[in-house]
PyMOL CGO cylinders between C-alpha atoms (Angstrom):
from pymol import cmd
from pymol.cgo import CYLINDER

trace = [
    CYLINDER, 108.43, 95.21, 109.79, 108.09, 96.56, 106.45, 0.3, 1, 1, 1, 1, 1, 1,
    CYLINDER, 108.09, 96.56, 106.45, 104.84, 98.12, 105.23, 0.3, 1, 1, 1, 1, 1, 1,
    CYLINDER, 104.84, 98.12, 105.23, 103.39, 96.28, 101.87, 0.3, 1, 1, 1, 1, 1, 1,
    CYLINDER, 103.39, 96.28, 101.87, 101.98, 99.07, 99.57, 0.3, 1, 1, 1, 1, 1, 1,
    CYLINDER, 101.98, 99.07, 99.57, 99.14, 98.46, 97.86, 0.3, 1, 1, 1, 1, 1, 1,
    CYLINDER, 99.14, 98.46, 97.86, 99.39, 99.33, 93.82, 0.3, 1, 1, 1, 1, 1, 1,
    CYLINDER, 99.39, 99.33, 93.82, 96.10, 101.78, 93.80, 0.3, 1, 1, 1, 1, 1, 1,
    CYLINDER, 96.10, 101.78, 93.80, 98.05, 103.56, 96.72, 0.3, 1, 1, 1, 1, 1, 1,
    CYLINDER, 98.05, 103.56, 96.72, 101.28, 103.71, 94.85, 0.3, 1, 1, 1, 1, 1, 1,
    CYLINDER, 101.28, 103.71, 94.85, 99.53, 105.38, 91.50, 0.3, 1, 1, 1, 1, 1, 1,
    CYLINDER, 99.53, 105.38, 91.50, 97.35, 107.75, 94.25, 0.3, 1, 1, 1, 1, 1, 1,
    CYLINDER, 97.35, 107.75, 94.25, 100.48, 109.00, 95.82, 0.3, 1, 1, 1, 1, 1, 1,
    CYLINDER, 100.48, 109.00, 95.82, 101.83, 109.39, 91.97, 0.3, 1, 1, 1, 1, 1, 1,
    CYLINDER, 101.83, 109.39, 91.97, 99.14, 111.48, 90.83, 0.3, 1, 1, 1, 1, 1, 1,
    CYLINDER, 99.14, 111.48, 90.83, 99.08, 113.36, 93.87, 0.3, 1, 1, 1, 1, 1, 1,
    CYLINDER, 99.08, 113.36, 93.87, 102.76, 114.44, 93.32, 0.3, 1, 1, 1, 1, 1, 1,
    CYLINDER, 102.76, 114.44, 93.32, 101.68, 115.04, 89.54, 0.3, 1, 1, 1, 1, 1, 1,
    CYLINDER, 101.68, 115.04, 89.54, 99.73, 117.83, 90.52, 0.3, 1, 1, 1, 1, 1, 1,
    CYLINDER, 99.73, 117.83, 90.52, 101.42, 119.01, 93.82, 0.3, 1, 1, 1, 1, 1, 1,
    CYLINDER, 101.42, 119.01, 93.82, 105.42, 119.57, 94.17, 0.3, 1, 1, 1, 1, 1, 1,
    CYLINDER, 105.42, 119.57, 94.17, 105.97, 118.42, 97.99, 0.3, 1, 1, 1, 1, 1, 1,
    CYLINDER, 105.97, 118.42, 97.99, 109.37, 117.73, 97.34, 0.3, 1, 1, 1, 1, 1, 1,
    CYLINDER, 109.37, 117.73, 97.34, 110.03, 121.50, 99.33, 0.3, 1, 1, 1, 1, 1, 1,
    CYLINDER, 110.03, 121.50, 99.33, 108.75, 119.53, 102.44, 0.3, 1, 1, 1, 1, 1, 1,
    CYLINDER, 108.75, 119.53, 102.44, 110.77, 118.28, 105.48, 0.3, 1, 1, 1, 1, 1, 1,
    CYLINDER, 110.77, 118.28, 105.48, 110.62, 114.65, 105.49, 0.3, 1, 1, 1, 1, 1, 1,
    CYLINDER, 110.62, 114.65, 105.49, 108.20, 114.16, 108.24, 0.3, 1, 1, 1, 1, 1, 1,
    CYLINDER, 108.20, 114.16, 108.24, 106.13, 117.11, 107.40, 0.3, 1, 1, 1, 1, 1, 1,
    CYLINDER, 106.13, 117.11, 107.40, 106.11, 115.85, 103.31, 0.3, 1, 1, 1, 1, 1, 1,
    CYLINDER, 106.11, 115.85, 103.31, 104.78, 112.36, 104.64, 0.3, 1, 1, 1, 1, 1, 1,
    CYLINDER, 104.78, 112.36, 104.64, 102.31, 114.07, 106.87, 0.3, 1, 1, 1, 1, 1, 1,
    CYLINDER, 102.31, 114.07, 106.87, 101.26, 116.33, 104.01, 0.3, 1, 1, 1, 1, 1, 1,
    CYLINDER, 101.26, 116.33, 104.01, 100.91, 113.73, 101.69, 0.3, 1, 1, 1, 1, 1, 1,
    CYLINDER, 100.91, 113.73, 101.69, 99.15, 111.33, 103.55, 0.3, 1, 1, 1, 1, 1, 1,
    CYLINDER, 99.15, 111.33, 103.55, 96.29, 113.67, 104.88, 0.3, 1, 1, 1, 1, 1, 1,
    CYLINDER, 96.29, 113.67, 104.88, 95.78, 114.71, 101.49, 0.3, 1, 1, 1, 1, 1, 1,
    CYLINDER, 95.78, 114.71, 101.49, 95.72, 111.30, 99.83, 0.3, 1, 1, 1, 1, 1, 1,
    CYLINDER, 95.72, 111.30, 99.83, 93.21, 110.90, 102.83, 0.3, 1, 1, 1, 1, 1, 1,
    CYLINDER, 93.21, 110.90, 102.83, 90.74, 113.54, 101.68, 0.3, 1, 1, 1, 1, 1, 1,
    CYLINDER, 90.74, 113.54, 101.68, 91.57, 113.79, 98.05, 0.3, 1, 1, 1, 1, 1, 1,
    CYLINDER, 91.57, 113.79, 98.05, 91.92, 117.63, 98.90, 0.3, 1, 1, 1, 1, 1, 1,
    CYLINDER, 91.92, 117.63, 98.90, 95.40, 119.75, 97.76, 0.3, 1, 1, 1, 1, 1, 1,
    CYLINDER, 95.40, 119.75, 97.76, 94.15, 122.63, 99.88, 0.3, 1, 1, 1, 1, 1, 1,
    CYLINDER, 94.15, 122.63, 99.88, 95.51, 120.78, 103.09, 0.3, 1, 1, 1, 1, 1, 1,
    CYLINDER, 95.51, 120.78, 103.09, 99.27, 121.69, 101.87, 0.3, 1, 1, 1, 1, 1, 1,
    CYLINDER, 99.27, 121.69, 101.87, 98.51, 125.23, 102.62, 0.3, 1, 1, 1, 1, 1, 1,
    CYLINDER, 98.51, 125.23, 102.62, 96.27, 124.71, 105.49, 0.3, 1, 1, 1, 1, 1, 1,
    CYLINDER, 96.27, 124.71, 105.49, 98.13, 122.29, 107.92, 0.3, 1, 1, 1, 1, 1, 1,
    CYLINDER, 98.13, 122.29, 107.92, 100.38, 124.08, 110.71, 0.3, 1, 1, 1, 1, 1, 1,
    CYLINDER, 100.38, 124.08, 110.71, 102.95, 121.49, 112.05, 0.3, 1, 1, 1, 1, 1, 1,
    CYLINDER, 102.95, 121.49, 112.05, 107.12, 121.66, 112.86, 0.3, 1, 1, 1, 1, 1, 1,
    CYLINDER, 107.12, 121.66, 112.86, 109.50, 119.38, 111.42, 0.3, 1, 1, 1, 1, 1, 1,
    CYLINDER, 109.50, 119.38, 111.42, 111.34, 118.62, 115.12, 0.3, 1, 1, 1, 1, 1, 1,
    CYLINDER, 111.34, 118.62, 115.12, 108.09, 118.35, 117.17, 0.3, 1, 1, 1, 1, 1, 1,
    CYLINDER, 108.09, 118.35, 117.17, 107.11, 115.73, 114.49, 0.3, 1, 1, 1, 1, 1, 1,
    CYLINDER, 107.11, 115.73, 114.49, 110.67, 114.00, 114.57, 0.3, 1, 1, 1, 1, 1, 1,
    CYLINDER, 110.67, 114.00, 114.57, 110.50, 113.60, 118.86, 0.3, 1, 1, 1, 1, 1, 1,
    CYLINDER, 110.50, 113.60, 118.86, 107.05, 112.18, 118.09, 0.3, 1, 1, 1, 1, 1, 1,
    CYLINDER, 107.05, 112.18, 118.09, 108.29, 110.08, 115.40, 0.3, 1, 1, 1, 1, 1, 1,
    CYLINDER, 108.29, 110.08, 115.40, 110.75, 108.01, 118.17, 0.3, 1, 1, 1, 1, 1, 1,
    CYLINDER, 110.75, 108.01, 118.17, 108.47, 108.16, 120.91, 0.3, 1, 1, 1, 1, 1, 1,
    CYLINDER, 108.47, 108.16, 120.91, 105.84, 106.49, 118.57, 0.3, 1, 1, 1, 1, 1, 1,
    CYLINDER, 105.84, 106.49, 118.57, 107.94, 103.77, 117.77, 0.3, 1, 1, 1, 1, 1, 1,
    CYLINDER, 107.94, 103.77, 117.77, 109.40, 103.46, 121.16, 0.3, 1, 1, 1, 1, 1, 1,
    CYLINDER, 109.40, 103.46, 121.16, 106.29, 102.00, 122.14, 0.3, 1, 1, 1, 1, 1, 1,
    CYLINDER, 106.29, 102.00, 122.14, 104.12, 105.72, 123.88, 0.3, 1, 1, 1, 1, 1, 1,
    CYLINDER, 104.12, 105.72, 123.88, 100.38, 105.16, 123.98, 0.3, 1, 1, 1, 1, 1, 1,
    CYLINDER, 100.38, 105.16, 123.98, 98.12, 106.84, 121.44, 0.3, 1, 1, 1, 1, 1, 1,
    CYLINDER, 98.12, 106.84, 121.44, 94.81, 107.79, 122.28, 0.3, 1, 1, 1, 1, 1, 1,
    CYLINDER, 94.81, 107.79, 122.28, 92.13, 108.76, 120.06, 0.3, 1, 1, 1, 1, 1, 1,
    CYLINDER, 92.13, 108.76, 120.06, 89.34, 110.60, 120.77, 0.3, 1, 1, 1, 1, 1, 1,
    CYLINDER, 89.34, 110.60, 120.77, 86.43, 108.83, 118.71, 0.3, 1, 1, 1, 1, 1, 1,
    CYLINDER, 86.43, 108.83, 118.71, 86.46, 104.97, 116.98, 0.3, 1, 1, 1, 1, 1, 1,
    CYLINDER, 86.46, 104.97, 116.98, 86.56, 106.32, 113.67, 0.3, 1, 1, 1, 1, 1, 1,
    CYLINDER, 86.56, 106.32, 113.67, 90.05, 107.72, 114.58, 0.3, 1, 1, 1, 1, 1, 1,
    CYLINDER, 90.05, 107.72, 114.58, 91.19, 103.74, 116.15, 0.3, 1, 1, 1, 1, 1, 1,
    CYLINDER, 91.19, 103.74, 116.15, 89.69, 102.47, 113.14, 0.3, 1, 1, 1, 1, 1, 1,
    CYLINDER, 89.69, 102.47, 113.14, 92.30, 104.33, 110.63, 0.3, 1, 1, 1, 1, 1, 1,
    CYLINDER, 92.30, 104.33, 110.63, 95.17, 103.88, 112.48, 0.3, 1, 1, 1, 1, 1, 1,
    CYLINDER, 95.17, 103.88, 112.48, 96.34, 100.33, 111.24, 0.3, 1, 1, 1, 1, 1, 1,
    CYLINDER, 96.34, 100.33, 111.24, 99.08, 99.55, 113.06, 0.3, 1, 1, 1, 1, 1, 1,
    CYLINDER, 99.08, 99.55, 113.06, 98.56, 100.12, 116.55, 0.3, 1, 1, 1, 1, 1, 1,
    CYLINDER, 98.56, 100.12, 116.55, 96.74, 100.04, 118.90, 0.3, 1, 1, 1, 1, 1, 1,
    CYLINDER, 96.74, 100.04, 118.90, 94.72, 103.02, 120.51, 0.3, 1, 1, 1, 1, 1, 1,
    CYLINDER, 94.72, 103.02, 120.51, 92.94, 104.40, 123.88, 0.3, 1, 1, 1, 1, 1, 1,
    CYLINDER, 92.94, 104.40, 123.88, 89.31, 105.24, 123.19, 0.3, 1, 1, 1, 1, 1, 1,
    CYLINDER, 89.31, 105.24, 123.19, 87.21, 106.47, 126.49, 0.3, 1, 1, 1, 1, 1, 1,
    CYLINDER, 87.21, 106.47, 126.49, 84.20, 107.36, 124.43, 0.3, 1, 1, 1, 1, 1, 1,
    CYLINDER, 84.20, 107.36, 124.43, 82.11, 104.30, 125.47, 0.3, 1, 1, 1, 1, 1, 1,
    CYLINDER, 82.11, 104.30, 125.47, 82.53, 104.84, 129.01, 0.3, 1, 1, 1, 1, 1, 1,
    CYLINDER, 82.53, 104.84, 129.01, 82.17, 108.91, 129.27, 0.3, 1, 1, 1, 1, 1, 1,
    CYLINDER, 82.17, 108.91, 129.27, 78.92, 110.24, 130.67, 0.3, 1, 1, 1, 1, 1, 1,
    CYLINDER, 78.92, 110.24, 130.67, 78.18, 113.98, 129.68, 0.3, 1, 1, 1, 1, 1, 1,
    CYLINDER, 78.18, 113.98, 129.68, 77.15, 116.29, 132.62, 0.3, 1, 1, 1, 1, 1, 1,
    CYLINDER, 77.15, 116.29, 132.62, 76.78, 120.21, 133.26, 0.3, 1, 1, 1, 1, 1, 1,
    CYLINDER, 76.78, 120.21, 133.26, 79.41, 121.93, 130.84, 0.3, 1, 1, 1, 1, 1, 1,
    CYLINDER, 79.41, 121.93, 130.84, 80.94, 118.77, 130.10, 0.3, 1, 1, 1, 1, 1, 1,
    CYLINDER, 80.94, 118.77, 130.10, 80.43, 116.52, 126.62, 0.3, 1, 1, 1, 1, 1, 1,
    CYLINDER, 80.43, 116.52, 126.62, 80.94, 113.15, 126.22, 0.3, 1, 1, 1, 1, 1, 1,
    CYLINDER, 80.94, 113.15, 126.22, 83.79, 113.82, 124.29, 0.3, 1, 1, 1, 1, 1, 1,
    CYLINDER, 83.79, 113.82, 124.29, 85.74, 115.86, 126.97, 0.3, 1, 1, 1, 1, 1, 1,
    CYLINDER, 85.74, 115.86, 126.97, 85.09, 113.26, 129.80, 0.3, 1, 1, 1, 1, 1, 1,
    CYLINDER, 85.09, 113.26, 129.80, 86.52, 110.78, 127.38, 0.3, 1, 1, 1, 1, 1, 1,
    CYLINDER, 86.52, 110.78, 127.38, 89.47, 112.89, 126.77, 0.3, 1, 1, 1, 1, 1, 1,
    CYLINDER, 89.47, 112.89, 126.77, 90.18, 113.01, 131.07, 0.3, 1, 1, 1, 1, 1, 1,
    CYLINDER, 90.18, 113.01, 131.07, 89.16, 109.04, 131.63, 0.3, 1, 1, 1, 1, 1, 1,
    CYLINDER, 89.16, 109.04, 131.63, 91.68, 108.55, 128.84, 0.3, 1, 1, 1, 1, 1, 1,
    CYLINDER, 91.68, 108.55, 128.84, 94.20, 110.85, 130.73, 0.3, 1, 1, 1, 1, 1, 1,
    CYLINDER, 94.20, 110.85, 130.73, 94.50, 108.94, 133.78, 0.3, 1, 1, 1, 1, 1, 1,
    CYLINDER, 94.50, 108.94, 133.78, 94.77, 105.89, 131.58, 0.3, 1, 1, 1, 1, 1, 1,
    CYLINDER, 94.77, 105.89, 131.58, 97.95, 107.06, 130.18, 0.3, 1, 1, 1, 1, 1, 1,
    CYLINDER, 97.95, 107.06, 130.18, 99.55, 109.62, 132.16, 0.3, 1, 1, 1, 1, 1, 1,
    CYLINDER, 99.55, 109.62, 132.16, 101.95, 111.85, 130.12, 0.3, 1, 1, 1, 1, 1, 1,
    CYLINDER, 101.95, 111.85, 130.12, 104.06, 111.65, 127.54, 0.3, 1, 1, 1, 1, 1, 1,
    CYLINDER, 104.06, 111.65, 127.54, 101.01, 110.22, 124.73, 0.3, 1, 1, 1, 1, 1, 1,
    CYLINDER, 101.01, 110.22, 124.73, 100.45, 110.84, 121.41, 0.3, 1, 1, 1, 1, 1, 1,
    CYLINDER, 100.45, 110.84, 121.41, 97.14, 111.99, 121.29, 0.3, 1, 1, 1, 1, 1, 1,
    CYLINDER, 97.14, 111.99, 121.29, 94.89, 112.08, 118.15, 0.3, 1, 1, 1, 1, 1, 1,
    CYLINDER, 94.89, 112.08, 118.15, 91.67, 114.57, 117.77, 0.3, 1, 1, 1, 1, 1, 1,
    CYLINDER, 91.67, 114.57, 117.77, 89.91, 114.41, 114.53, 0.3, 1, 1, 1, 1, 1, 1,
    CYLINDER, 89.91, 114.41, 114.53, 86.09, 114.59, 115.32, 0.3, 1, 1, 1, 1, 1, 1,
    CYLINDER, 86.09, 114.59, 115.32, 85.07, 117.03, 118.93, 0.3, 1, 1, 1, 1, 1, 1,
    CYLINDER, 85.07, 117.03, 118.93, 86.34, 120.35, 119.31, 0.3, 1, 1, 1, 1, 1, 1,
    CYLINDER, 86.34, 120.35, 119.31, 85.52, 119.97, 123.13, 0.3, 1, 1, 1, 1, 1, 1,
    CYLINDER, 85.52, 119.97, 123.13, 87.73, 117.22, 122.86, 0.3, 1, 1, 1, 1, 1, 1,
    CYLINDER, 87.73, 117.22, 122.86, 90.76, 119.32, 121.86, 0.3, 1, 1, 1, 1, 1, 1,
    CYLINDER, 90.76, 119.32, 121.86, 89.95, 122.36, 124.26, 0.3, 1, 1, 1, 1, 1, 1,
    CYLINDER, 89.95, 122.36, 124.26, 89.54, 119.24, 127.18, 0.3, 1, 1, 1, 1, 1, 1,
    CYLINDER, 89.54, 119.24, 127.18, 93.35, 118.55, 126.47, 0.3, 1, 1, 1, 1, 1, 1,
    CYLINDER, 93.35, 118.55, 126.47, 94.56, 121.60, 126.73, 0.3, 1, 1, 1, 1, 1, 1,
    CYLINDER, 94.56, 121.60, 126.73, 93.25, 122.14, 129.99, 0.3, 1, 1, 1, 1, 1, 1,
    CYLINDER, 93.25, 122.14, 129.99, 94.95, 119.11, 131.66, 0.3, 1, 1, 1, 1, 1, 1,
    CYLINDER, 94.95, 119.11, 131.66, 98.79, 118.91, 132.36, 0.3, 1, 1, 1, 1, 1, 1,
    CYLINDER, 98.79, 118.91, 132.36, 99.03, 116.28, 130.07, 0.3, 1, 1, 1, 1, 1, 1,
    CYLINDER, 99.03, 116.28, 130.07, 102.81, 116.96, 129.00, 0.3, 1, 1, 1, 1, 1, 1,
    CYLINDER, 102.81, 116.96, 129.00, 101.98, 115.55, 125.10, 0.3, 1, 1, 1, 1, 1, 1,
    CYLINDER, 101.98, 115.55, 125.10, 104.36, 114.00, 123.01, 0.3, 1, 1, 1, 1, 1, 1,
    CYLINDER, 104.36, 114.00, 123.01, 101.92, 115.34, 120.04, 0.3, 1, 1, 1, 1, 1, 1,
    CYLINDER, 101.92, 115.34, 120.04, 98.59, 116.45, 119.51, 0.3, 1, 1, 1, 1, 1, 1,
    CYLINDER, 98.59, 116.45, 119.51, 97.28, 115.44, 116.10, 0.3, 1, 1, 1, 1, 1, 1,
    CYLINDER, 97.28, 115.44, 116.10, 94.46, 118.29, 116.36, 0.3, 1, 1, 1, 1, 1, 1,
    CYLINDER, 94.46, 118.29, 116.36, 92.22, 117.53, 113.01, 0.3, 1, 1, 1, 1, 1, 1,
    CYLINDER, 92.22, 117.53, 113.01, 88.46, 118.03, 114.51, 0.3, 1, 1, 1, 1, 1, 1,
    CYLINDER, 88.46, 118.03, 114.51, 86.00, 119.16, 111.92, 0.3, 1, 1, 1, 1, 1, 1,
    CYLINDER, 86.00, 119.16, 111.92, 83.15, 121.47, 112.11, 0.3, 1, 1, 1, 1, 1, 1,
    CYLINDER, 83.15, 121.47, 112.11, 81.21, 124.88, 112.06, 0.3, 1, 1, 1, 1, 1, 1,
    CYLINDER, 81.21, 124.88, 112.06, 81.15, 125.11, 115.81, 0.3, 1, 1, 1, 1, 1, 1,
    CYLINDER, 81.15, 125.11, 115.81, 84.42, 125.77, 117.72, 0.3, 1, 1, 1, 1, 1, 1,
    CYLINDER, 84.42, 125.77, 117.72, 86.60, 123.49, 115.19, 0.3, 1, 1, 1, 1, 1, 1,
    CYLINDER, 86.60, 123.49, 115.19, 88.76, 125.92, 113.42, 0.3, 1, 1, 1, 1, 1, 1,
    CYLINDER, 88.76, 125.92, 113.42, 89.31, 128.28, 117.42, 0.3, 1, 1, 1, 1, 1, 1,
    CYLINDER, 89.31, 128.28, 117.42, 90.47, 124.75, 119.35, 0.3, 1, 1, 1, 1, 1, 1,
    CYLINDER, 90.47, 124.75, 119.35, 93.08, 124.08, 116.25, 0.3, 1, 1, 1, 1, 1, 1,
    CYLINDER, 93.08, 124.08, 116.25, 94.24, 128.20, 117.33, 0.3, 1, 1, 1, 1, 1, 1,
    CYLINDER, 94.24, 128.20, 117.33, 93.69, 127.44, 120.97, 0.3, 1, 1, 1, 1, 1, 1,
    CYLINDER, 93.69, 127.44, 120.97, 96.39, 124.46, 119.97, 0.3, 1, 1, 1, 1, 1, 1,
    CYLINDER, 96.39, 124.46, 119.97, 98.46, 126.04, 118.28, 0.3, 1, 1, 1, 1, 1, 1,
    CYLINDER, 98.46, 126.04, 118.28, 98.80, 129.27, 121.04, 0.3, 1, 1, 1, 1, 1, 1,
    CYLINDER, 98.80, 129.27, 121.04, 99.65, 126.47, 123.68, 0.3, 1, 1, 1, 1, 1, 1,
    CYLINDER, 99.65, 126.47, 123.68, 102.87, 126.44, 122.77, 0.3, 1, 1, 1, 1, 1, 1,
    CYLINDER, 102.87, 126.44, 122.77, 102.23, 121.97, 122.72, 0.3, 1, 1, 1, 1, 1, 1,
    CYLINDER, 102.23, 121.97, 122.72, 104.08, 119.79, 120.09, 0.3, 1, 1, 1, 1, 1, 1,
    CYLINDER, 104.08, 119.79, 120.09, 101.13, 119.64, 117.39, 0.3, 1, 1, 1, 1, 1, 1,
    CYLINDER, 101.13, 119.64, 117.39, 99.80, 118.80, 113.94, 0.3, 1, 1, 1, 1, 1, 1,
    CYLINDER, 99.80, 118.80, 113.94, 96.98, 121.18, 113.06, 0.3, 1, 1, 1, 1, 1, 1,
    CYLINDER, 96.98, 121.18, 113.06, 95.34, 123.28, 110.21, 0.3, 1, 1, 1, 1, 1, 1,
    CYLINDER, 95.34, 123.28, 110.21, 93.91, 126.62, 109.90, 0.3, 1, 1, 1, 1, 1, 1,
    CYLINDER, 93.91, 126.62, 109.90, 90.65, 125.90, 108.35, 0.3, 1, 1, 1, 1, 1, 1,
    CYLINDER, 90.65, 125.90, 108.35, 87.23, 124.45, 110.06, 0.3, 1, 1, 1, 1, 1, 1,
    CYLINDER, 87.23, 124.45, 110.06, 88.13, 121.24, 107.91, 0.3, 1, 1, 1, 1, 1, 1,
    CYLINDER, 88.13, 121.24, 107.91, 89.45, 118.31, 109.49, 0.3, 1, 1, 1, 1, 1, 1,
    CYLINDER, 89.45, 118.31, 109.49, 87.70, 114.51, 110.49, 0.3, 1, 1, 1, 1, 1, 1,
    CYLINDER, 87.70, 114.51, 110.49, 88.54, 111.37, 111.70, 0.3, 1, 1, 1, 1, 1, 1,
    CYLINDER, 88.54, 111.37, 111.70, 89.80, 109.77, 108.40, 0.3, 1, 1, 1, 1, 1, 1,
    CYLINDER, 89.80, 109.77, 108.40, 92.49, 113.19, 107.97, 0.3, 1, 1, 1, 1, 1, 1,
    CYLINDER, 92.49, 113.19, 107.97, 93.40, 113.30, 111.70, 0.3, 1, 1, 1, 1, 1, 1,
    CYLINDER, 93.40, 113.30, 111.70, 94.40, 108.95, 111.30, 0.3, 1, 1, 1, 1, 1, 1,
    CYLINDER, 94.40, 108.95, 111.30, 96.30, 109.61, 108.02, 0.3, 1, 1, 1, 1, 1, 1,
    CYLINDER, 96.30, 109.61, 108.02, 98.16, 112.08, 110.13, 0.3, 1, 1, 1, 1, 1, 1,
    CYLINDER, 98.16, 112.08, 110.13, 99.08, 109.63, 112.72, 0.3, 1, 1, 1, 1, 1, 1,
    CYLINDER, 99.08, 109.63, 112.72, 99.60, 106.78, 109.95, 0.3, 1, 1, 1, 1, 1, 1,
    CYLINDER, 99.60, 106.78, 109.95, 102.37, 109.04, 108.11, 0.3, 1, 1, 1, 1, 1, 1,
    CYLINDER, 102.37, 109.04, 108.11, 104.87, 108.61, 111.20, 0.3, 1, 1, 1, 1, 1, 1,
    CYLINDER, 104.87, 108.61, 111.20, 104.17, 105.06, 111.88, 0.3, 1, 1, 1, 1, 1, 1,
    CYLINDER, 104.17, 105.06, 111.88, 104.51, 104.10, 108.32, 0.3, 1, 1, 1, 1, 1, 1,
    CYLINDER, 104.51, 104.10, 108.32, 107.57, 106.72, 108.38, 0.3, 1, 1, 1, 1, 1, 1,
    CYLINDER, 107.57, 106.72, 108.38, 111.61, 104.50, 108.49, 0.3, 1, 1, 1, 1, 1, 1,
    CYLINDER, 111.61, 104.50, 108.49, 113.14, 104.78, 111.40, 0.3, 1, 1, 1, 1, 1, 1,
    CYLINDER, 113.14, 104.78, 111.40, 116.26, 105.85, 109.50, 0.3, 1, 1, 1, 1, 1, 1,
    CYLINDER, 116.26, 105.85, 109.50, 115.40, 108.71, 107.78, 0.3, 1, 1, 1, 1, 1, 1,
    CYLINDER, 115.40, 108.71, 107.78, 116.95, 108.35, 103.98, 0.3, 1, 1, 1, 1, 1, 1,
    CYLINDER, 116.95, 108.35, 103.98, 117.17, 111.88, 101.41, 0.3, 1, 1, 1, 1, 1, 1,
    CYLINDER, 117.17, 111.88, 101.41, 113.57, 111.80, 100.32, 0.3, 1, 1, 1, 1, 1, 1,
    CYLINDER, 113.57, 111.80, 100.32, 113.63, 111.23, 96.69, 0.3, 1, 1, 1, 1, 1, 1,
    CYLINDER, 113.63, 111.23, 96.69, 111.13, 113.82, 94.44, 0.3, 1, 1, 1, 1, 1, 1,
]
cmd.load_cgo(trace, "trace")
């Protein structure tokens, strides 16, 4: 099913390529690129996101072959628009050395098994949760935000050798870690030249 695009995001995507060439991009990496930063209305992310063009292409087809995504806070579900997500938070108790968000991250595990796409944009202890399962991702969209721990679980990520979108800096958040996500669903199938 084709995507309708609204007109205000067809002249933000304009003016966003006004003042940034992406054209240098991968496909998969340009729409990723693109979307966060339409997200957050900040060019910096060009330089700051980390992410390979095959790991995002093998998540690309397992998306839209149907593998669960799971998100690690609402405010991630509630950006991605066009499928549904696995959100533990409501039913994760905290305990000693363990936060709400982390729990969530291990009920959502047995949920789904391996093989998911999974989608961090809010808890650090979210992030460093996953990468202490076996959980054999298809992706890890590792966007959390903050002072504390943010910007060492995106290294932590990116050292684990797992398929992963992530960025250098302590920014991130729900709304940039969804756009992320978003730019592979709303991504063809059939990959056409990219046009500048």
């Amino acid at each position: 099913m084709n995507r309708v695009v609204h007109p205000i995001e067809q002249e933000s995507f304009r003016r966003l390529r006004a003042r940034l060439d992406t054209s240098h991009f991968p496909p998969l990496t340009r729409a990723v690129v693109e979307r966060v930063i339409h997200s957050a209305a900040d060019l910096e992310y060009a330089s700051d996101l980390v992410m390979d063009e095959g790991e995002l292409a093998k998540a690309h087809n397992v998306l839209h072959a149907g593998a669960p995504v799971v998100v690690d806070v609402e405010m991630v579900a509630a950006g991605i628009t066009r499928r549904e997500t696995v959100c533990r938070l409501k039913e994760a108790k905290s305990g000693p050395g363990l936060t709400r968000s982390a729990h969530a991250i291990r009920l959502a595990y047995e949920r789904v098994g391996p093989g998911a796409l999974w989608v961090i944009g809010c808890a650090p202890t979210a992030l460093e949760e996953l990468l202490t399962l076996d959980a054999s991702p298809a992706l890890v969209i590792g966007l959390p935000v903050g002072f504390v721990g943010a910007a060492e679980s995106k290294a932590a990520l990116r050292e684990s050798g797992l398929p992963a979108v992530s960025n250098v800096s302590e920014k991130g958040g729900s709304a940039v870690a969804a756009a992320a996500l978003n730019a592979l669903l709303y991504h063809p199938l059939s990959m056409p030249e990219e046009k500048s």
